[in-house]
N, C-alpha and C positions, 0 to 999 in steps of 0.2 A: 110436684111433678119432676119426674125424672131430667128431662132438659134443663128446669132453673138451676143451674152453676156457679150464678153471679154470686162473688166477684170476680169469679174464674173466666176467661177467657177460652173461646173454643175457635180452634183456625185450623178450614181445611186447605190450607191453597199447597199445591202440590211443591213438595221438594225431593232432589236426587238427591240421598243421605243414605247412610249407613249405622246400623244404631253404638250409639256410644255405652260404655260399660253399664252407666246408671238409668238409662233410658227402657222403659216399658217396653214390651214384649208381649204382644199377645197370639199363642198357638192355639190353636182354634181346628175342630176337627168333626167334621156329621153336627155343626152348630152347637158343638160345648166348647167351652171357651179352659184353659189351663189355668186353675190360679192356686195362688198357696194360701195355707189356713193352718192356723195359730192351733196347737193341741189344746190349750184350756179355751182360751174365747171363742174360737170359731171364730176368726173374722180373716174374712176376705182380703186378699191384696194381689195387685198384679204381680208377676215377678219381673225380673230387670235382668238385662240380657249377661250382664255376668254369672247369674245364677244359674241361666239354661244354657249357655256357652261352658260352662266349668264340666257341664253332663253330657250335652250333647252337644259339643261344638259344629258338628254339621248342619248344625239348625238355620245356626246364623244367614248363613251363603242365601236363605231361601227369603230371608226378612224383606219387609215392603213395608216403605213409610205410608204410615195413613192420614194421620193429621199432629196436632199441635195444643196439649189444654196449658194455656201459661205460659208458653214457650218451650216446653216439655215438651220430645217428640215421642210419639206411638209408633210401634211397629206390627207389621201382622205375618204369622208364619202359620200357610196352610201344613197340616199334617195329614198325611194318607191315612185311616183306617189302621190298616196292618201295621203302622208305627205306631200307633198312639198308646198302646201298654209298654210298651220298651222304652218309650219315652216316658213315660210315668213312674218304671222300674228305676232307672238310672238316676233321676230326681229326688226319689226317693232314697234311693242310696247315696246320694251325694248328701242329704239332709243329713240323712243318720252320721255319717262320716264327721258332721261340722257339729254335731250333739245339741242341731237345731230344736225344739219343739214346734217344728214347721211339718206340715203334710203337703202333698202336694194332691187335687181330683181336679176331674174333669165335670164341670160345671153347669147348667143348664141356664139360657136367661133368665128363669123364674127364679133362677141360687141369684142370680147378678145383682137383684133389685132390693137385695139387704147389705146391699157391701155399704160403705161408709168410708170416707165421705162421699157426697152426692155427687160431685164430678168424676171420680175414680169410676163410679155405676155408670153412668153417663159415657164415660168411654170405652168403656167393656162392653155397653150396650151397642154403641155404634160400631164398636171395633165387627159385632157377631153380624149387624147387618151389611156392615161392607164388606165383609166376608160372603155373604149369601150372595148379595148383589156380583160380586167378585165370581162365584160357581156359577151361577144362570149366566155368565157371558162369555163363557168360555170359549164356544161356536157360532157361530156366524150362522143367521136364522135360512139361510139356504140350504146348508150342507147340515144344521143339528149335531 
């Protein structure tokens, strides 16, 4: 099951933090989550905020701590719609520039549940529900 992590550690207790260079990032946008993927493997990985800070440094300013797997902090950065290919452009040109074999798409939770390892899925996965949970609370059930 996606949950079992052990021996990894998951802690949500809230902290006022700012993400540090090597710290996870996740942008997340109409519930596809941002990740990068290997040209030959295919395989999944979060990126880390230097990598979407070198493309979009505007990004950062919006980040929000989510939780903690390890002592590794998460961060979530909602993206509007009308940004989300400008930001996929730039990422993508920042790759080609460093003569990465990295891609960067926008991801669906049913892409999430092949990443590896199972703690990385596991936060990707939570990161997409705290995100949902995050839009349905926007308003106040009086005013909608």
């Amino acid at each position: 099951m996606i949950q079992d992590i052990a021996p990894h550690r998951y802690d949500n207790t809230y902290h006022i933090q700012k993400p540090g260079a090597q710290d996870y990032v996740f942008c997340i946008q109409k519930g596809r989550i941002l990740l990068r993927e290997t040209a030959e493997e295919h395989v999944l990985t979060i990126p880390r905020r230097e990598e979407i800070e070198a493309a979009v440094p505007e990004l950062m300013d919006r980040a929000v701590y989510l939780f903690s797997v390890d002592e590794k902090p998460y961060f979530l950065v909602s993206v509007p719609e009308k940004e989300a290919e400008e930001i996929l452009a730039k990422l993508k040109e920042g790759a080609e520039k460093e003569l990465e074999q990295l891609c960067y798409a926008w991801k669906t939770p049913t892409d999430i549940r092949a990443m590896e390892p199972m703690h990385q899925a596991f936060a990707a996965i939570t990161a997409v529900q705290l995100w949902r949970w995050r839009q349905s609370r926007q308003f106040c059930g009086r005013c909608g």
